[in-house]
SEMARPA-136226 format. One record per residue (C-alpha): residue in three letters; x negated, y negated, z. Coordinates in steps of 0.2 Angstrom, whole numbers, padded with zeros to 4 digits, always signed. Layout:
% SEMARPA-136226
ALAXYZ;...
***
This chain:
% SEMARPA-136226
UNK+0073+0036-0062;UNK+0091+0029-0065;UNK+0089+0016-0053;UNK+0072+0011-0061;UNK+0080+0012-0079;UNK+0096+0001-0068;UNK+0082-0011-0064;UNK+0073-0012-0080;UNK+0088-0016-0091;UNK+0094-0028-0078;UNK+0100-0047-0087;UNK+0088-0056-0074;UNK+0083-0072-0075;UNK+0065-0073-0068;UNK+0066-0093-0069;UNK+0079-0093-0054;UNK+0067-0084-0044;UNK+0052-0098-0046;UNK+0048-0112-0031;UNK+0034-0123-0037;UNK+0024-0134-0021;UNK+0010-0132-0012;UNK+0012-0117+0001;UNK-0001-0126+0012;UNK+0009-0143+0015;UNK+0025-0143+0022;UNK+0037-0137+0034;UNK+0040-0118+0040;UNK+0059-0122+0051;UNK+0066-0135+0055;UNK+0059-0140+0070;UNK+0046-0146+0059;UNK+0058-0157+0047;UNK+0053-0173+0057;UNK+0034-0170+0050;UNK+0027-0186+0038;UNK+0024-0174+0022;UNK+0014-0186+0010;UNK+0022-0184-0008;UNK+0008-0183-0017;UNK+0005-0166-0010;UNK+0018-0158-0017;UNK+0025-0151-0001;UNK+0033-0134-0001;UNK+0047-0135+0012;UNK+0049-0115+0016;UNK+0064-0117+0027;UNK+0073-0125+0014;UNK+0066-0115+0000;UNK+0070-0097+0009;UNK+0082-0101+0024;UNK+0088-0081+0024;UNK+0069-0076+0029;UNK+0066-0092+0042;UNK+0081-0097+0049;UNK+0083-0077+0054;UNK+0084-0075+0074;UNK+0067-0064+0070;UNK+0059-0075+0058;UNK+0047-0074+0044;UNK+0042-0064+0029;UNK+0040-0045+0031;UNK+0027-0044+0020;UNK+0016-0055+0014;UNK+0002-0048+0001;UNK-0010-0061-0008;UNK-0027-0066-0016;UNK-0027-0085-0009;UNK-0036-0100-0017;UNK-0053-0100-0011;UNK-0068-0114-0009;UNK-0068-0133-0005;UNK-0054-0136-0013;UNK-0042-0149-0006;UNK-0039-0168-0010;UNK-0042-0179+0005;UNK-0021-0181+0007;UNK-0021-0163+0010;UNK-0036-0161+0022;UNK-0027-0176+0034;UNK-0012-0168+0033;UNK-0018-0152+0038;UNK-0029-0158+0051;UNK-0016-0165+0061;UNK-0004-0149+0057;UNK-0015-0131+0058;UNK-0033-0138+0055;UNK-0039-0134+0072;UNK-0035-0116+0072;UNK-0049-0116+0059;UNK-0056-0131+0051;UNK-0065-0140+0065;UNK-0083-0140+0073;UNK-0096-0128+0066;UNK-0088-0113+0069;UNK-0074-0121+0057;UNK-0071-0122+0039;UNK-0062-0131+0026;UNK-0061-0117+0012;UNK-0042-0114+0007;UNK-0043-0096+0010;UNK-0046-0098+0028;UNK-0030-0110+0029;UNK-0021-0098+0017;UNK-0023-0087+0032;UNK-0017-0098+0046;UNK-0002-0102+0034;UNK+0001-0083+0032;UNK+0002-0079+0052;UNK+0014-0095+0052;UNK+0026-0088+0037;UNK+0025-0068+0043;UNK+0038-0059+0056;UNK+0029-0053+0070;UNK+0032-0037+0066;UNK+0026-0039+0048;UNK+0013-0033+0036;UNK-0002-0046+0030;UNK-0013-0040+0016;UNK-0025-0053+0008;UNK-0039-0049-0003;UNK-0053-0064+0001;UNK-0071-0067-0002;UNK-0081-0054+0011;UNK-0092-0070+0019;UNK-0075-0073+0029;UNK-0081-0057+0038;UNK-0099-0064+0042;UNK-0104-0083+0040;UNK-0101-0093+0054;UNK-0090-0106+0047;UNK-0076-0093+0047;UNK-0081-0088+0065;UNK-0063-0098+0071;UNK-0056-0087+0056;UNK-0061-0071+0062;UNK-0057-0076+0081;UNK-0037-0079+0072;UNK-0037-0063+0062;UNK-0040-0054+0077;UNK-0031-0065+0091;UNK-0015-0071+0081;UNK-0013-0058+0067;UNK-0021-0041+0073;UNK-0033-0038+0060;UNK-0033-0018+0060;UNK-0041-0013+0042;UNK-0056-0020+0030;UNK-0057-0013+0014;UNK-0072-0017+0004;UNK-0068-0023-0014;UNK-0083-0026-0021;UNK-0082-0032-0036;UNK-0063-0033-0043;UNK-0063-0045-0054;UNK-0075-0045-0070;UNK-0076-0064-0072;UNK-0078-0066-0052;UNK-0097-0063-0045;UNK-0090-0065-0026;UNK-0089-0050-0018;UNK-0072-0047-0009;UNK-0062-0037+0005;UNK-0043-0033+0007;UNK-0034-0040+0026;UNK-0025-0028+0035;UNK-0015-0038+0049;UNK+0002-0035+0060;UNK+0005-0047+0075;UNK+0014-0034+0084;UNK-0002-0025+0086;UNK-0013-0039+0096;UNK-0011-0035+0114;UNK-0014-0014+0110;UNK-0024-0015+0096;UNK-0042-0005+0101;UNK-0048+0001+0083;UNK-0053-0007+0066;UNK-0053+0003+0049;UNK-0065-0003+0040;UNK-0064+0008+0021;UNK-0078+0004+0010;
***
């Protein structure tokens, strides 16, 4: 408890701490740096913004936990942007989808090591309508998904029902099983 005592009387300013952008547009290392980022999508650059986490030799974030944005949410600036960029892992055709939680996800696999932890809690038609089939084909193939757990309900003011992501990449290539906890 000292340590949590340490940590709670700590003179930390929480306004250091805050990036503002949007996470969706902009680049993840520097290889990306010569992308045409339009300025009027507020581009989050998370090279610059966390260079300890992706200019590592093992790049990425260890964890990444989330509730995403979801819908049809995007201004046209951002959907040609992300067309051209990570659209196609799950945006196009009829198995494809614009809704921002579906991107959130493709942005995550890009931002999280490989031997990383993903959890995102998202609206449950992710796991069964068929705009989210190139979703579910990337949870499985890029992230190993290896856990659902069934929400429900969370949020009083929310009528969606939703499930939690489990995914680690590292467990692609052995992965035989999927938790499903309701």
């Amino acid at each position: 408890t000292s340590n949590l005592l340490d940590w709670a009387n700590a003179s930390v300013s929480f306004s250091d701490h805050i990036r503002q952008g949007n996470s969706l547009i902009g680049f993840v290392d520097t290889l990306d740096m010569e992308i045409d980022v339009p300025p009027e999508t507020s581009p989050f650059h998370w090279y610059l913004e966390f260079p300890d986490i992706m200019a590592r030799e093992e790049a990425g974030f260890d964890i990444i936990l989330g509730n995403p944005p979801y819908g049809n949410i995007l201004s046209s600036a951002e959907r040609d942007w992300l067309s051209k960029e990570y659209g196609k892992y799950v945006a196009s055709g009829r198995d494809g989808t614009w809704n921002a939680a579906a991107l959130f996800v493709v942005r995550a696999g890009q931002l999280l090591h490989n031997a990383g932890e993903l959890g995102f809690l998202v609206p449950n038609s992710i796991l069964r309508v068929r705009q989210f089939t190139k979703t579910r084909n990337y949870l499985m193939k890029k992230l190993g998904l290896w856990g659902i757990t069934d929400e429900g309900n969370p949020f009083s003011n929310v009528t969606l029902e939703m499930v939690t992501l489990h995914c680690n990449p590292s467990s692609v290539d052995t992965l035989n099983e999927l938790i499903v906890n309701s």
